[in-house]
Backbone as numpy.savetxt, mean C-alpha at the origin, in Angstrom:
# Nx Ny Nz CAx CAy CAz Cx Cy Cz
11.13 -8.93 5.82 11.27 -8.83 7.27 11.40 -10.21 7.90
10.82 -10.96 7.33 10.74 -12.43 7.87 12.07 -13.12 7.81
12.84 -13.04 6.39 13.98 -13.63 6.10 14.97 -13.07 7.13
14.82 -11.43 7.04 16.07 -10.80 8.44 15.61 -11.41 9.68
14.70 -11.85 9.93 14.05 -11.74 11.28 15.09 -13.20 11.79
15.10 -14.21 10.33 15.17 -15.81 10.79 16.98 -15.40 10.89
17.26 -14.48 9.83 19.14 -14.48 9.46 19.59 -13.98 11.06
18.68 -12.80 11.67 19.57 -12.34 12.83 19.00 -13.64 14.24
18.18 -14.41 14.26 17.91 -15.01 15.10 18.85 -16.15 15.10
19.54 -16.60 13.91 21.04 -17.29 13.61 20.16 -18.55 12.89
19.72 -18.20 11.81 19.10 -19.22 11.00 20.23 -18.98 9.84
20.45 -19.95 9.38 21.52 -19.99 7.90 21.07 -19.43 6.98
21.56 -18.21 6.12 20.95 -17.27 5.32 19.97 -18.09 4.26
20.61 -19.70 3.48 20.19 -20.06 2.76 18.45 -20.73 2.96
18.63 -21.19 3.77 18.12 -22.08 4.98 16.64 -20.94 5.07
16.54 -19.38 5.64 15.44 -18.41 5.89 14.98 -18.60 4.77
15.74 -18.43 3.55 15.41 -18.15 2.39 14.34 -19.01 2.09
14.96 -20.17 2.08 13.81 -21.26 1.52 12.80 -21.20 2.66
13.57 -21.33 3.52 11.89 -21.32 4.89 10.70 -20.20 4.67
10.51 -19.50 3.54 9.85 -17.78 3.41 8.36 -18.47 3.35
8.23 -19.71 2.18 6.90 -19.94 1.93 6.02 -20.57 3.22
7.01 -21.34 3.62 6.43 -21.70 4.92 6.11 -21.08 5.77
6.76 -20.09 5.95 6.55 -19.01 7.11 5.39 -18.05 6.70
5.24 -17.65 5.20 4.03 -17.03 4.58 3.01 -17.62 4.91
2.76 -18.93 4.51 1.75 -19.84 5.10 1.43 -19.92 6.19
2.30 -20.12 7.01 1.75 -19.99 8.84 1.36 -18.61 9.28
1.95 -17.48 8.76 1.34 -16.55 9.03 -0.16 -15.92 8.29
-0.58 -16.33 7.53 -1.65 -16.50 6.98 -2.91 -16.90 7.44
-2.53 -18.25 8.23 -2.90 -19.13 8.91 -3.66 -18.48 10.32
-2.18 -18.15 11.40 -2.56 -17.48 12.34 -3.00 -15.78 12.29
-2.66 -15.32 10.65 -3.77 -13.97 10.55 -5.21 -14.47 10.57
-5.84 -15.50 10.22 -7.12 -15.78 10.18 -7.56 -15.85 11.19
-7.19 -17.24 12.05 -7.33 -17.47 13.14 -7.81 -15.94 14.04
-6.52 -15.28 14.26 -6.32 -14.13 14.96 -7.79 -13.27 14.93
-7.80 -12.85 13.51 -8.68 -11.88 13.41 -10.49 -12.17 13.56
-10.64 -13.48 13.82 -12.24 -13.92 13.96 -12.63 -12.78 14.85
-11.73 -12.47 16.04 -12.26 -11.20 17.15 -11.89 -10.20 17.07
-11.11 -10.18 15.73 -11.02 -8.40 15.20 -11.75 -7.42 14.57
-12.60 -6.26 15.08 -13.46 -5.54 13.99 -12.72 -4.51 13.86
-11.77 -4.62 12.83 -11.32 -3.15 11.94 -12.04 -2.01 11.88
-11.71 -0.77 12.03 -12.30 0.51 11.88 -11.62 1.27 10.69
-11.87 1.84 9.80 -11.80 2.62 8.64 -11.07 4.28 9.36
-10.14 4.26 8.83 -9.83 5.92 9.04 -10.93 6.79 8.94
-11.42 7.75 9.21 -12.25 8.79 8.98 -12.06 9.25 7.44
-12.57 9.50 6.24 -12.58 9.94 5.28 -11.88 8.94 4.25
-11.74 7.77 4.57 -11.73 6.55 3.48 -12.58 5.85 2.21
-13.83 5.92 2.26 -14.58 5.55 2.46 -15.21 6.84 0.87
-15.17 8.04 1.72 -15.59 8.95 1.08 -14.46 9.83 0.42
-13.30 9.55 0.32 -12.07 9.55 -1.14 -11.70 8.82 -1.99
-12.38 7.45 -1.58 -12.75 5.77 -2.34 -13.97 6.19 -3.16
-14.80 6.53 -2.61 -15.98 6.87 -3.76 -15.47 8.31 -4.81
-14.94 9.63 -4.15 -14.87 10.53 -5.20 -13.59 9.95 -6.37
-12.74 9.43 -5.81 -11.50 8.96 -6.67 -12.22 8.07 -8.14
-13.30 6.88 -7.58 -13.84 6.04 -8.21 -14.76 7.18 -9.44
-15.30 8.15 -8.77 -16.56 8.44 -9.53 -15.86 9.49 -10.47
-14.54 10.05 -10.41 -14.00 10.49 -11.04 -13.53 9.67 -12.11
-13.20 8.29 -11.82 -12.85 7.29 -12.77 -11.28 6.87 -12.56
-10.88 7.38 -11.41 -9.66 6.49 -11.02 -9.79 5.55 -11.16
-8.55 4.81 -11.23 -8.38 2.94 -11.09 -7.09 3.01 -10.14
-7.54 2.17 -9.21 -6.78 1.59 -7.84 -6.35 0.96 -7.63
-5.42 1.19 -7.49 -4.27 -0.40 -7.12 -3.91 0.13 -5.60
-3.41 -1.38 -5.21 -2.84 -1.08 -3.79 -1.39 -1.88 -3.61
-0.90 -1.03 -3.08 0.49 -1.25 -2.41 0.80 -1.28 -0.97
1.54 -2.71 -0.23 1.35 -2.90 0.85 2.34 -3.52 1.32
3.09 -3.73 2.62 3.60 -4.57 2.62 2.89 -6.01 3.09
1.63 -5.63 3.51 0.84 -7.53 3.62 1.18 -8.46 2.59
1.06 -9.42 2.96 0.57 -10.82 2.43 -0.51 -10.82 1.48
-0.86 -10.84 -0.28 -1.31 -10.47 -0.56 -2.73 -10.88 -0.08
-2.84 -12.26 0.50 -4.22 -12.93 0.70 -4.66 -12.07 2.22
-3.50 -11.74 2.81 -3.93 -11.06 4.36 -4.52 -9.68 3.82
-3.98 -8.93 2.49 -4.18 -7.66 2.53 -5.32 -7.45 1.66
-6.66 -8.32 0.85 -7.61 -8.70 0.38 -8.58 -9.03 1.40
-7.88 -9.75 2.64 -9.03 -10.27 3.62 -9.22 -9.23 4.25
-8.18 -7.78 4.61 -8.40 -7.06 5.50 -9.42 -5.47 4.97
-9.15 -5.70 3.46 -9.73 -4.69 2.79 -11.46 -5.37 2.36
-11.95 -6.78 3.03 -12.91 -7.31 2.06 -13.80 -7.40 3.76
-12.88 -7.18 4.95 -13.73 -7.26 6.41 -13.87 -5.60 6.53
-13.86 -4.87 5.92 -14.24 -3.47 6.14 -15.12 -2.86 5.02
-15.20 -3.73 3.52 -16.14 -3.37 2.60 -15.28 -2.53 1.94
-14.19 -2.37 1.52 -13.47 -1.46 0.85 -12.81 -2.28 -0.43
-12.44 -3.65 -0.63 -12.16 -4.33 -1.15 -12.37 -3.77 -3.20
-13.25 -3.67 -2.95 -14.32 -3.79 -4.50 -13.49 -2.18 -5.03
-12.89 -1.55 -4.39 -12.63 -0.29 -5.13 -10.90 -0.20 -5.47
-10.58 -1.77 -5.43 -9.07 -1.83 -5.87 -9.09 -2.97 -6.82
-8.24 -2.40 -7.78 -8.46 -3.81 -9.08 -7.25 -4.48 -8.77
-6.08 -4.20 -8.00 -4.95 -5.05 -8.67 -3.99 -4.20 -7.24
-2.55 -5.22 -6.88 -1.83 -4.69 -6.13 -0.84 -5.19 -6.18
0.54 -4.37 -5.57 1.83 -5.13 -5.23 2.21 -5.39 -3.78
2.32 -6.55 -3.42 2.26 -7.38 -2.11 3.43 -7.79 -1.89
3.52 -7.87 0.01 4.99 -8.41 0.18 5.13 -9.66 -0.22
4.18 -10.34 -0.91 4.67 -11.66 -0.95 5.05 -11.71 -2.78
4.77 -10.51 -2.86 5.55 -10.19 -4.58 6.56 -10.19 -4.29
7.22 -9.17 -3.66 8.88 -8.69 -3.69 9.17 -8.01 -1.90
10.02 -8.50 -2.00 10.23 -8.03 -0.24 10.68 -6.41 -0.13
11.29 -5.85 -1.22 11.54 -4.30 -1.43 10.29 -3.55 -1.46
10.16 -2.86 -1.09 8.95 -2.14 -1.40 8.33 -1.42 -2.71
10.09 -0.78 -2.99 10.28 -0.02 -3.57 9.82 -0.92 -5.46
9.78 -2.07 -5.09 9.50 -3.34 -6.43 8.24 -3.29 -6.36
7.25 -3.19 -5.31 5.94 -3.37 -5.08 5.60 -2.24 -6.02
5.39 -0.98 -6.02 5.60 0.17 -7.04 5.24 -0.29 -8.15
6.60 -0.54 -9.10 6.64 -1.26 -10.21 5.66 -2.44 -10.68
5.59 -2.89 -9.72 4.51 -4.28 -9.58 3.35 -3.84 -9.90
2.74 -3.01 -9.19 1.38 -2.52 -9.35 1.44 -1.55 -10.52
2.30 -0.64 -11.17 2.40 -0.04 -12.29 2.14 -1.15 -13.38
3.32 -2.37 -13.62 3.73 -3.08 -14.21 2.15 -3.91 -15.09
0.82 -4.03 -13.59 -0.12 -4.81 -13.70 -1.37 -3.75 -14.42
-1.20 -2.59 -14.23 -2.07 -1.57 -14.75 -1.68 -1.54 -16.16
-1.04 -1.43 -16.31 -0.13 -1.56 -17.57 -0.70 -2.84 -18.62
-0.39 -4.05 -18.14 -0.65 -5.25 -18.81 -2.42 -5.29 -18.57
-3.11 -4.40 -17.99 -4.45 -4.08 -17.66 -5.46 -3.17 -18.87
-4.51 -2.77 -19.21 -4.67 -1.56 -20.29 -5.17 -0.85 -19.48
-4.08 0.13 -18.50 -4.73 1.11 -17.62 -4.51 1.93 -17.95
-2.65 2.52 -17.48 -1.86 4.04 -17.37 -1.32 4.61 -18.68
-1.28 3.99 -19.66 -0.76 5.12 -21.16 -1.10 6.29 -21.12
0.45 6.48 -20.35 0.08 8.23 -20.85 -0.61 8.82 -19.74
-0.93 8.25 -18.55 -0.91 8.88 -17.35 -0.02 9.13 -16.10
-0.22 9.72 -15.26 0.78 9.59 -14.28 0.11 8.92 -12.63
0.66 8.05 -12.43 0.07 7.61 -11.44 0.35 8.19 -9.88
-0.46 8.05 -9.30 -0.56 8.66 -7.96 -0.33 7.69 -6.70
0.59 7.95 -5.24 0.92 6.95 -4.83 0.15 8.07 -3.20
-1.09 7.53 -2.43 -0.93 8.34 -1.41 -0.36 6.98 0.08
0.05 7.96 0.16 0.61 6.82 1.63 1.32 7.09 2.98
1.37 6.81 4.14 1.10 7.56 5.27 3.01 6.57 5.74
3.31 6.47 5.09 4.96 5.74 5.60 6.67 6.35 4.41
6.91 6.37 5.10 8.52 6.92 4.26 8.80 6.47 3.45
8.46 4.76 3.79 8.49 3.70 2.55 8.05 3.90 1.40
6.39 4.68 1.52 5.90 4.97 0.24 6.33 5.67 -0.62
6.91 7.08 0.17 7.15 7.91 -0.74 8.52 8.00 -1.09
9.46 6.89 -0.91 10.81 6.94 -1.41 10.04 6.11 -2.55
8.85 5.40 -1.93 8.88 4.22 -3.75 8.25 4.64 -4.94
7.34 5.77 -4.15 6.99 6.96 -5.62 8.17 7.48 -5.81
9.02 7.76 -5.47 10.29 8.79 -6.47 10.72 7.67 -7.17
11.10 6.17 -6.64 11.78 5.48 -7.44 10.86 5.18 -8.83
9.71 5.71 -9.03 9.08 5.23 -10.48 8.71 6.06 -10.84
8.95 7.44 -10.14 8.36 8.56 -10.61 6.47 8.64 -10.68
6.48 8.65 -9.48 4.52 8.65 -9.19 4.46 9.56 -8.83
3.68 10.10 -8.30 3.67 11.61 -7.86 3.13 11.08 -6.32
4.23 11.55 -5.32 3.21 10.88 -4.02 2.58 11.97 -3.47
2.24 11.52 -2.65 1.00 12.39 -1.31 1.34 11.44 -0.16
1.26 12.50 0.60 1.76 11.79 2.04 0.17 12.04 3.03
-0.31 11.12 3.66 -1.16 11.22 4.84 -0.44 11.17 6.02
-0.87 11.83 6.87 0.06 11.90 8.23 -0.75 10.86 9.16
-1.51 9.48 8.49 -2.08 9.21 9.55 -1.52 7.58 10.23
-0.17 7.58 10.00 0.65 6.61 10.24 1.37 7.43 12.05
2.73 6.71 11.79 3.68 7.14 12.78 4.59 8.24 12.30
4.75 9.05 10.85 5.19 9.77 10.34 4.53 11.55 10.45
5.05 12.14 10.48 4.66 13.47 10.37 4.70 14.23 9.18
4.57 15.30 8.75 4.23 15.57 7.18 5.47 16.11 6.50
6.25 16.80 7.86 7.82 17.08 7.15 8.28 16.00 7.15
8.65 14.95 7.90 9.17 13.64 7.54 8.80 12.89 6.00
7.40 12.57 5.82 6.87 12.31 4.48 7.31 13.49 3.71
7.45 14.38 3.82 8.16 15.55 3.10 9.45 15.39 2.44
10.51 15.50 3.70 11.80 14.84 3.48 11.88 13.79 2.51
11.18 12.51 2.94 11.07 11.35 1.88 10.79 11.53 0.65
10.45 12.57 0.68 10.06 12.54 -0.83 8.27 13.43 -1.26
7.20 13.54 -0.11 6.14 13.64 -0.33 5.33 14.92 -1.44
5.30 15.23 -2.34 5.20 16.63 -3.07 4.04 17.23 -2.57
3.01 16.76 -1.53 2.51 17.25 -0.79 1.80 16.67 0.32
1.77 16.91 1.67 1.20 15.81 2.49 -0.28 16.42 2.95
-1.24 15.74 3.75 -2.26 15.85 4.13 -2.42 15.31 5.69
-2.83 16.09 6.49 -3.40 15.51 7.86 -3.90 14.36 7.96
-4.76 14.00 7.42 -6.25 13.05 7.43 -6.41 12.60 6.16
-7.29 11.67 5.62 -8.00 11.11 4.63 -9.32 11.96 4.54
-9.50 12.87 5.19 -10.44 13.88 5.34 -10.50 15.25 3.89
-9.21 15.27 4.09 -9.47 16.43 3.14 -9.01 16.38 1.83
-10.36 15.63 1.68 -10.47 14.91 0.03 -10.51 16.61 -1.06
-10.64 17.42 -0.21 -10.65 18.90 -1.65 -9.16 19.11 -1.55
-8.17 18.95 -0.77 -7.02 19.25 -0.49 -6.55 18.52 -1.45
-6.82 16.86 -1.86 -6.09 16.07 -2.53 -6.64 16.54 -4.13
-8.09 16.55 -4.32 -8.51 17.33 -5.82 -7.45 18.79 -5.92
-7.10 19.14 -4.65 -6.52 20.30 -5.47 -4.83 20.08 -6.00
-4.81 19.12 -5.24 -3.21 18.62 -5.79 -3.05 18.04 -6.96
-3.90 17.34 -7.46 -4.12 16.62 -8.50 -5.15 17.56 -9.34
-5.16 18.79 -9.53 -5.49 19.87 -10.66 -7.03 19.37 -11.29
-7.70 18.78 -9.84 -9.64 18.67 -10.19 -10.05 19.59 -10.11
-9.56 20.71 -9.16 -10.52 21.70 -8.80 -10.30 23.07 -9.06
């Protein structure tokens, strides 16, 4: 987003390109800054699908488009941090759809997924075109700007209202 942002503002394509780290850095910078007077709030039922996922013995990765250091600081000011081992960040790959792979790629070299199928839940279109591209099985939350036929359309094999209805998601995933 940054590189289009500099190409349509009439920055020389080559020119954004190289400018990315710098611009990662300053935004980093003024995410810190920014957030000293920010207290984040947790979706309703986060918290408590983070613990059943865990106690079941999931392993968590996260996929985002943050900055990977912005998207560690924002998961470590709400206490949620500790229940993700590994992620794919925009400052991995600017596609999303690479971020996917990324976080597969690291479970993998983790000795995680042999022989499992991984699960992608996520509340944006983005996500669930990037579970079809690796073949994850997504879940759509409706608790973005998307609605559940939309995450549908994209791809979603089943969506959910809320982070609430953690029996809804055991039943998709054949716990219950």
């Amino acid at each position: 987003l940054i590189e289009e942002a500099l190409i349509r503002g009439g920055v020389d394509p080559e020119r954004a390109s190289a400018s990315l780290q710098d611009c990662e850095r300053s935004l980093v910078r003024h995410y810190y800054r920014l957030s000293l007077d920010d207290t984040p709030e947790l979706l309703p039922g986060v918290v408590d699908l983070l613990d059943s996922l865990s106690e079941e013995g999931f392993v968590m990765g996260l996929v985002t488009g943050n900055l990977e250091s912005i998207a560690w600081s924002k998961l470590r000011s709400v206490g949620i941090d500790h229940y993700f081992s590994h992620g794919g960040f925009s400052s991995d790959h600017r596609d999303r759809k690479e971020l996917v792979g990324i976080a597969i790629e690291e479970f993998g070299m983790r000795g995680g997924i042999e022989g499992l199928k991984p699960i992608l839940i996520g509340d944006a279109i983005q996500d669930m075109q990037a579970a079809s591209c690796h073949k994850v099985f997504p879940i759509g939350v409706c608790t973005g700007v998307y609605s559940a036929e939309q995450l549908k359309d994209a791809g979603a094999e089943t969506t959910m209202e809320d982070l609430v209805q953690v029996s809804a998601l055991y039943k998709t995933l054949g716990l219950t």
